[in-house]
N, C-alpha and C positions, 0 to 999 in steps of 0.2 A: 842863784835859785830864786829870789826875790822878785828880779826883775823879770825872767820865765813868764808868769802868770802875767804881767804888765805888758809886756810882747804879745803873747795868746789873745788878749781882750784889742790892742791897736789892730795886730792881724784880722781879726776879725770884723771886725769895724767897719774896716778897706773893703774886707769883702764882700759884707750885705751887703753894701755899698754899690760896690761894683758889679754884682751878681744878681739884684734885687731880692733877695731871701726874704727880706726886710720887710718888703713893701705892703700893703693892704690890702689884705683881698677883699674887692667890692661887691662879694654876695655875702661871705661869713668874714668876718674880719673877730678872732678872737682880741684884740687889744695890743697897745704897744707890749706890754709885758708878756703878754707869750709871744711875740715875736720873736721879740730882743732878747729874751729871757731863756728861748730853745735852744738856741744857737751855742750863749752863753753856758750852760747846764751841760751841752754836746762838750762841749772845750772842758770843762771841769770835769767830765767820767773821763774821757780822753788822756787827759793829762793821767789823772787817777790809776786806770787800768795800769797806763804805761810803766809809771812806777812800781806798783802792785807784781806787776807779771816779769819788770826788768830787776826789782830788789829782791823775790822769790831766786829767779834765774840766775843771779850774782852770790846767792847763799847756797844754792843746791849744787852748784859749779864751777865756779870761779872764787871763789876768796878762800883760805884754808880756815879751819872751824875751830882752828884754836887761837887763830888771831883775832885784837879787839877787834878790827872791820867787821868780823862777821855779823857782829850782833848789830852792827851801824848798817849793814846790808839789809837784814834781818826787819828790821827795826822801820827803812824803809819802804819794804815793802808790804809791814802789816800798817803804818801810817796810810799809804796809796790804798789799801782796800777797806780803809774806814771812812775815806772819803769817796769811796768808789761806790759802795753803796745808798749812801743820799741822795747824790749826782745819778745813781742808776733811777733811781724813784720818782727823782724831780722831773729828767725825760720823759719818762711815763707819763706823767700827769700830764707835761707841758704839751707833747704829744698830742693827748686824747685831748685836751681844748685845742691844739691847730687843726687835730681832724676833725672835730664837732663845730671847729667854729663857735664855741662858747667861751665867755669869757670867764676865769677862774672864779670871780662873785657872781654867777650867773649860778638862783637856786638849783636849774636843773644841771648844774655839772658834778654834781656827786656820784647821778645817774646817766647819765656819757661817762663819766670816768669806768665805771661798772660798765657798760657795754665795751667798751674800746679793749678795754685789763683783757675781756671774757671771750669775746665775740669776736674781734676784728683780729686778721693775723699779725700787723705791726706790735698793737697793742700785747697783746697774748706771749709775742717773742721778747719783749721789753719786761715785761712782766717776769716770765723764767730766767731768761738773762740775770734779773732783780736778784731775786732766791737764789741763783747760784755764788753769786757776788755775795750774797749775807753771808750763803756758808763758807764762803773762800774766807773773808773776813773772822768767822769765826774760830776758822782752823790756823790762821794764820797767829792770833794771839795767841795758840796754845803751842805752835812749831817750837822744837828746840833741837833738832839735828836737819844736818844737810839732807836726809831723807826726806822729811817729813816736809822740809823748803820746798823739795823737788815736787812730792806730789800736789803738795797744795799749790804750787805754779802749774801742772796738770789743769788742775780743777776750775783754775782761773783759766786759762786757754779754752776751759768747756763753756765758760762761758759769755765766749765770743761767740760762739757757732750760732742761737739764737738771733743775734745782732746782723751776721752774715748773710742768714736766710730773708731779711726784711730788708737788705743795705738799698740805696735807693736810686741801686741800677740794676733791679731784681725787676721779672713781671713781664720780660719783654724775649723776644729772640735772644739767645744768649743769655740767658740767665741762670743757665749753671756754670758759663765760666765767668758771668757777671760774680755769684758767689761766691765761689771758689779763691777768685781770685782777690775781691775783699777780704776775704778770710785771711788769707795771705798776706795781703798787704796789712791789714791791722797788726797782728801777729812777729811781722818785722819791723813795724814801729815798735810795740812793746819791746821787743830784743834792741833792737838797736838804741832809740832814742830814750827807751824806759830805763834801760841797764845804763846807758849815757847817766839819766838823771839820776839815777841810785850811785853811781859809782860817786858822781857830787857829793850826794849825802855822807860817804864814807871817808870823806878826803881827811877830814882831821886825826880818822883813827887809823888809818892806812901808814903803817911803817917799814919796815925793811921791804914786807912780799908787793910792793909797790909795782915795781918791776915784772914781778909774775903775772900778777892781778892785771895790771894793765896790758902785757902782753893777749892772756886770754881773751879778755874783752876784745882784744882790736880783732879778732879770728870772728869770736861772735857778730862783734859789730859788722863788719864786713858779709855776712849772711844774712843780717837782717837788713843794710844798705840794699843788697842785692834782690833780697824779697820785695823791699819796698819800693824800688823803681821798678822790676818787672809787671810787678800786678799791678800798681798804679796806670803804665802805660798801656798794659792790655786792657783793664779797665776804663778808661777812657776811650779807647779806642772802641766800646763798644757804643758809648753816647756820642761821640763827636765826629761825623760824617767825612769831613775834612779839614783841607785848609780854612778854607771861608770859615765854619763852625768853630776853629783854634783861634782865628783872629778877628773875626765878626761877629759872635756875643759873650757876653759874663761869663757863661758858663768856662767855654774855651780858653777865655786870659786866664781866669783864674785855675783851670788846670794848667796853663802854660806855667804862670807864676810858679806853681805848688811844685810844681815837676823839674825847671832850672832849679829852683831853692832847696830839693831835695839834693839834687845831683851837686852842685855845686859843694853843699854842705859835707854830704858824705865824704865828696873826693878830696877837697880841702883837710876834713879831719883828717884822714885816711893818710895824707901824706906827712901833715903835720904831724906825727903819732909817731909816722915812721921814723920820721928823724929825730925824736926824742927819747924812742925804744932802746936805741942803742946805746945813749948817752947816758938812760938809767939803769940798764945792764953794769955798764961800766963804774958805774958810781952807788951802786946798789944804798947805798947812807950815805947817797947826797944830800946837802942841805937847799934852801931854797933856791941857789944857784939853778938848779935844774927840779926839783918839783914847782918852784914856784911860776917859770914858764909852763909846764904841763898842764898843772890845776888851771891858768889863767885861759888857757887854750880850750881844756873840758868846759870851763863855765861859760866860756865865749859860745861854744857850741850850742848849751843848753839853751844860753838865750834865743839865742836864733831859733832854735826849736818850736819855740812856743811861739813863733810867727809862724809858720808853716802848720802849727795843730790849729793855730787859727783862723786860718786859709781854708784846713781840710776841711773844719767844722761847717764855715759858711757854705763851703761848695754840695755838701753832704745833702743842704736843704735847699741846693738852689735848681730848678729845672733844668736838665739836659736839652739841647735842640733836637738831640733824634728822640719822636714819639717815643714815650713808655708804654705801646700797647702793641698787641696783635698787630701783623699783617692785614687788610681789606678781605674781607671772605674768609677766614681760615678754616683751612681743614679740620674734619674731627680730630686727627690727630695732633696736627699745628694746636689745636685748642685744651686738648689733653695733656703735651708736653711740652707747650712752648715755643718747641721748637720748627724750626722748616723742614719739610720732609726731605731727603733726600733724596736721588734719581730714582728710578725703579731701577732695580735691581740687573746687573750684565758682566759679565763675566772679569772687562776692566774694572767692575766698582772695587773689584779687589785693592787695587794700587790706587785709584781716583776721590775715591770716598776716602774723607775725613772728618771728623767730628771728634777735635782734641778736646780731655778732659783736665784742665790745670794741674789739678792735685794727683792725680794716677801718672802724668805723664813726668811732672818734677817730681815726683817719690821714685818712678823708672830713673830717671835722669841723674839723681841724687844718688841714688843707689849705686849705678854703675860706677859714676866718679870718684866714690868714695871707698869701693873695692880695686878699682886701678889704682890708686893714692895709696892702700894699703899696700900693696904686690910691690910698687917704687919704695915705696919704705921697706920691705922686707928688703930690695935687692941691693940699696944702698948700703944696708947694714952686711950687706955679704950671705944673705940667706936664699935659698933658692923656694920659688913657690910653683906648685903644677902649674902649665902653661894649658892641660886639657879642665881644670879647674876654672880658669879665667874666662877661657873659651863659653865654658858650658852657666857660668853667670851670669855672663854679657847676653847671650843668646837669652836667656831665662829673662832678664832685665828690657831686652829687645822686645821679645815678646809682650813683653807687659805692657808696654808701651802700644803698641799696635794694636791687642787688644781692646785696651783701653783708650783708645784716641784714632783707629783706623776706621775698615769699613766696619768688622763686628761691632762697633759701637752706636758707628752711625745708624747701621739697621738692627740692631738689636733691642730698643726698645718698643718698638712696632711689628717687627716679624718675631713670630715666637722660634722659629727654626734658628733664624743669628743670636738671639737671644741664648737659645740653648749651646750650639756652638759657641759665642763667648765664654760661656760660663762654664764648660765641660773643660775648656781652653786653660779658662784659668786657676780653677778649682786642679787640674790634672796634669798639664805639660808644664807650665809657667813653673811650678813648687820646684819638680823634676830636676830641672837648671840650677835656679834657685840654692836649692840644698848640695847638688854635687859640686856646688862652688865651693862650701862650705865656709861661708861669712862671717859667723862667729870664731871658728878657731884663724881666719885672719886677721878678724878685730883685733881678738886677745892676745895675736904676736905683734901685728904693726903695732898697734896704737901703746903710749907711753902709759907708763903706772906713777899714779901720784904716790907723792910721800908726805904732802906735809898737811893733811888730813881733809883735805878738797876732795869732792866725787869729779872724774874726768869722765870723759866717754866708756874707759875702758872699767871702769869701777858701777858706773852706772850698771853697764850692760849684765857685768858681773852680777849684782842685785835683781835684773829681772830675770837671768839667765837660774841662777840658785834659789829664784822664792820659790816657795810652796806652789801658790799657785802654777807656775809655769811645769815646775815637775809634774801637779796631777794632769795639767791638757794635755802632756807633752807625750805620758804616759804611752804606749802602744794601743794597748786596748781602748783607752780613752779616746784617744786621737783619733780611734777607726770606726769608734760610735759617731762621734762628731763628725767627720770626714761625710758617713754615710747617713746617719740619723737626720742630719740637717736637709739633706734633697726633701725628706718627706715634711718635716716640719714647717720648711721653706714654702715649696710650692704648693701646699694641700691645707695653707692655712690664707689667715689676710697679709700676711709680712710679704707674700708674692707682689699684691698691688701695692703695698704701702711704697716697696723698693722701686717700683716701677713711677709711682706718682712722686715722687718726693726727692729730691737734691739729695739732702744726707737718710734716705733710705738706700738709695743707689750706692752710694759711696762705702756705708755701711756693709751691704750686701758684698760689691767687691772685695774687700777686707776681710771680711769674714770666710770665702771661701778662697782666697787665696791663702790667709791665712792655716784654717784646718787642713786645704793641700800642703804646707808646705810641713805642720806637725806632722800628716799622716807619710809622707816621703821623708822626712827626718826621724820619723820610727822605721821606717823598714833602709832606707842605704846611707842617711844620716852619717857623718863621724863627728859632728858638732858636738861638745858637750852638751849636756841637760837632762835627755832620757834615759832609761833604763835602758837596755838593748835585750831583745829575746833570741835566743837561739837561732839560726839559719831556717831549720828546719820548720820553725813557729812564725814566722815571718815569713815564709811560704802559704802555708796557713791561713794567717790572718790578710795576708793579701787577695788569696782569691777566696776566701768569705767577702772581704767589701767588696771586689770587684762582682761576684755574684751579685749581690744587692743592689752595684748599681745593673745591671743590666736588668732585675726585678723590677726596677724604679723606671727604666726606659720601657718597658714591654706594658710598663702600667699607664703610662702616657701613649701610648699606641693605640689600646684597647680602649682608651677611654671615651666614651660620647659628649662629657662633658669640655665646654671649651673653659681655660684657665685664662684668667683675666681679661673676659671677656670684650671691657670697655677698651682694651688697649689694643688688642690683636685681631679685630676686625674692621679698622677705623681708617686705613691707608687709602682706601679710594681705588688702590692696585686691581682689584677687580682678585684676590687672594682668596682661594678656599682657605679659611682662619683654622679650621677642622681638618683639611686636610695637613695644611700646614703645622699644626699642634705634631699632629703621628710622626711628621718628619723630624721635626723637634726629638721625638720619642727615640727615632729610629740614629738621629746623632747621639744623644745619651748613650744608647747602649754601644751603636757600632763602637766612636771615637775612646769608648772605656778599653776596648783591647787593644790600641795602641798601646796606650801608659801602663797597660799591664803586660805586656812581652818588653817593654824597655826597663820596667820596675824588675821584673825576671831577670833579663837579660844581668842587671847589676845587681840584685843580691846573690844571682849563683856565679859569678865573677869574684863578691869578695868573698864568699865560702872556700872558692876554691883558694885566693891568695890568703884567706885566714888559716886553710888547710897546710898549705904551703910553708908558712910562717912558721906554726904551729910544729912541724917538720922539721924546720931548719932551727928551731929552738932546741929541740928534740936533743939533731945531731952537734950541735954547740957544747951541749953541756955532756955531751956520751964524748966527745973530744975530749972536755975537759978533765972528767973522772973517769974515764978508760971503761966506759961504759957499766957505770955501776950500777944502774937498776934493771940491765940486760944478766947481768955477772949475778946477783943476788935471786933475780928470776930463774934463773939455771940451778942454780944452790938449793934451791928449795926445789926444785922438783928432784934433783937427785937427793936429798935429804928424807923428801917422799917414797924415791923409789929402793930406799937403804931399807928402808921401817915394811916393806913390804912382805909376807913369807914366800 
């Protein structure tokens, strides 16, 4: 762990070096010390976070909570966020002198420092970032259970998103899967190489559950290998043109570099791990025989680590070859969202348009693989699971996908009619699938149950599944104010534009109505645990009250003269009536609501009828069993009635 930081600072070195990071700029040249000292400062939160978010993650999940590791886990990940917060500040600062070009003794940088914190969006993101770091740090000295690990690694994860939106392949074409995929890749350094160095930390207290412990890790570690080279490579791929740009400037070695050295690193442990897994199985209170190869193997890794955080840090401040700016001429809308418009609109854009979103399409992707993973675990153990179940996920999962990364996406931020089709889509059919898969009651059969006081997957789920909170959203009635209360809050307030202009407003927006659809279809055909469930009858009811609403909600966008987010849905150049186009909008709201409402029918008076049914055959079970005694006892009484009669 020593030498870690001693690696981080050569790696780096190499690659001002090599990248020009470094060099002077000849109109503002802040000083060798914020040059040197940026870069430097990027490597120390870096390092930091990682630890912070990998020693959280290794307390909340992996280590059992009665073993001494834990507090060794524990211990390093409130260490990583006491450093993570200085390091978050000192950016800041170093920051606002490379963007003001003043040098830290320079009297006016007290006030650049003030404008850049307040005014500039870098600054402003570095800034929140800061405060969320203090309070992670805060929360983190007072953690004393795997719960409390977990959330406060939450909270630390929130605050990366700040750093994501500013990363500095934002600003350009592609700069929401620029973000995205940042986000991503930070996120699986922290798991992977964070929990790497935390698991360092704990080697001396780590005894018998050695075996476990490391087992777990190598699953984690391998998701966050996998995060970190995909979003890396798409990431690049958004600055680096080609071949020439990979191996004719700094920028390109040094991603070249960064990107063998990750791969190599992962695959090497990855194999290395494997063949030692089995050997500490076997030996469960082996002596250093076989920990003392493993430990030597983790700490080899770490080192290497910190040459690649050092690599990252240089490249983070070195210029890309493809411009950071707009296209020549951009369109209103190119200029509005960044992005390049897509064709106008023809009946192929159906299948031709694309416009994948990282984070919606690996959460589809993730999703389904880890419901087919569960289905092969039930069948290996000899259980059988619906096959119209799997069917109806994958589809649900399918769907999400395409709405999120096909043509609804491509034209949906610019036409308000895709827009709304998306969004009816995935607020109303997407959940439908979704829930009749029924996810959680296959989590909580596949997945394994800890014993020896570790939170796994399936104990986590447990805990969000039985809080409080999730009973009251989950509620019926709750779910169908949410479900429906949100159209009018949404679009009839600013949260319409905000989601519209903004990276994580968008992202935000689709979760949230994906989300309330899938509560409000887990209250009414649901078998997942969590809600109450209301009578057949009552869930008839409460289904066509919401669906009335929404069609109130669609006729009130028909009628309307006012156009909704005006800067965004009149700006295509398409030669589009925006106004007419809003009422079509209107006119999918309502129509595409009686779809999901005769399919939502169609399966709640399906399980009435097999809960009738049931209900029936329970009936005659038990009139088998006692010769029909409350049939036998109901006779008795009326002829005991008709005795007493004159």
């Amino acid at each position: 762990m020593v030498l870690t930081p001693v690696v981080a600072v050569a790696g780096l070195l190499w690659a001002l070096a090599e990248g020009g990071a470094a060099e002077p700029d000849l109109v503002r040249d802040p000083g060798a010390v914020v040059r040197y000292g940026l870069p430097l400062a990027v490597v120390v939160r870096d390092l930091a976070l990682a630890v912070t978010i990998g020693g959280l993650v290794l307390a909340a999940g992996v280590v059992p909570a009665r073993a001494p590791s834990w507090q060794a886990a524990l211990r390093a990940g409130m260490v990583g966020s006491l450093v993570w917060t200085p390091a978050s500040l000192a950016v800041l600062v170093l920051t606002a002198a490379n963007l003001s070009g003043t040098a830290l003794s320079d009297p006016t940088f007290g006030s650049q420092l003030a404008v850049v914190a307040t005014q500039i969006g870098q600054g402003q993101a570095l800034l929140v970032s800061a405060v969320v770091v203090a309070l992670v740090a805060t929360a983190a000295v007072g953690v004393r259970t795997p719960a409390g690990a977990g959330w406060t690694a939450a909270l630390a994860v929130l605050a990366l998103a700040p750093l994501a939106l500013n990363a500095h392949s934002t600003g350009t074409s592609g700069h929401e899967t620029a973000v995205s995929s940042w986000g991503l890749h930070v996120l699986g350094v922290a798991v992977w190489i964070g929990g790497l160095m935390a698991l360092v930390a704990t080697a001396r207290r780590l005894g018998p559950e050695l075996p476990v412990v490391a087992r777990r890790f190598s699953t984690l570690a391998g998701v966050g290998f996998a995060l970190v080279v995909v979003s890396g490579v798409l990431n690049a791929s958004l600055r680096v043109a080609g071949l020439g740009d990979l191996l004719g400037t700094g920028y390109g070695r040094l991603v070249l570099v960064k990107t063998v050295a990750s791969v190599v690193l992962g695959v090497a442990g990855y194999l290395h791990r494997r063949s030692l897994l089995a050997t500490l199985d076997a030996r469960a209170t082996a002596g250093d025989r076989v920990r003392g190869p493993f430990w030597r193997l983790v700490a080899g890794e770490v080192v290497l680590v910190g040459g690649v955080l050092g690599v990252a840090a240089a490249l983070s401040l070195t210029p890309p070859p493809v411009p950071q700016e707009l296209p020549p001429a951009p369109t209103p809308a190119e200029y509005l969202t960044g992005e390049l418009l897509p064709e106008p609109f023809r009946p192929s854009s159906v299948l031709t348009q694309w416009q994948p979103d990282v984070l919606w399409l690996g959460v589809a992707i993730a999703l389904a693989l880890a419901y087919v993973r569960g289905v092969l675990a039930l069948r290996r153990r000899g259980d059988r699971w619906p096959v119209g179940r799997t069917v109806a996920f994958l589809l649900g999962a399918a769907l999400l996908a395409y709405l999120t990364s096909g043509a609804p996406a491509a034209y949906g931020r610019t036409v308000f009619s895709a827009h709304m089709l998306q969004h009816m889509t995935l607020s109303m059919l997407v959940p439908i699938g979704l829930v009749l898969g029924a996810p959680v009651t296959l989590a909580l059969r596949s997945l394994p149950r800890r014993r020896d006081g570790s939170r796994g997957p399936r104990e986590w789920l447990l805990v969000l599944v039985e809080s409080r909170w999730a009973r009251f959203v989950s509620h019926p009635v709750v779910a169908a104010v949410l479900f429906a209360g949100s159209l009018i809050v949404f679009y009839y307030t600013p949260l319409f534009e905000l989601a519209l202009s903004t990276h994580v407003g968008h992202l935000l927006m689709t979760a949230h109505f994906v989300g309330v659809g899938f509560l409000f279809t887990n209250a009414l055909v649901g078998v997942d645990p969590g809600p109450p469930r209301l009578g057949y009858p009552l869930r008839l009811v409460l289904l066509f009250a919401t669906m009335a609403f929404h069609a109130f909600f669609g006729i009130s966008i028909i009628s309307s003269e006012a156009l909704l987010a005006q800067s965004w849905f009149s700006s295509t150049g398409w030669g589009i009536d925006a106004l007419a186009d809003q009422r079509t909008g209107g006119s999918i709201a309502w129509g595409l609501g009686e779809l999901p409402t005769v399919v939502l029918l169609v399966v709640v008076a399906v399980q009435w009828s097999r809960s009738d049914e049931r209900e029936q055959r329970r009936r005659d079970r038990a009139a088998d069993r006692d010769g029909d005694a409350d049939l036998t006892a109901y006779n008795a009484m009326l002829a005991e009635k008709g005795r007493g009669r004159p």
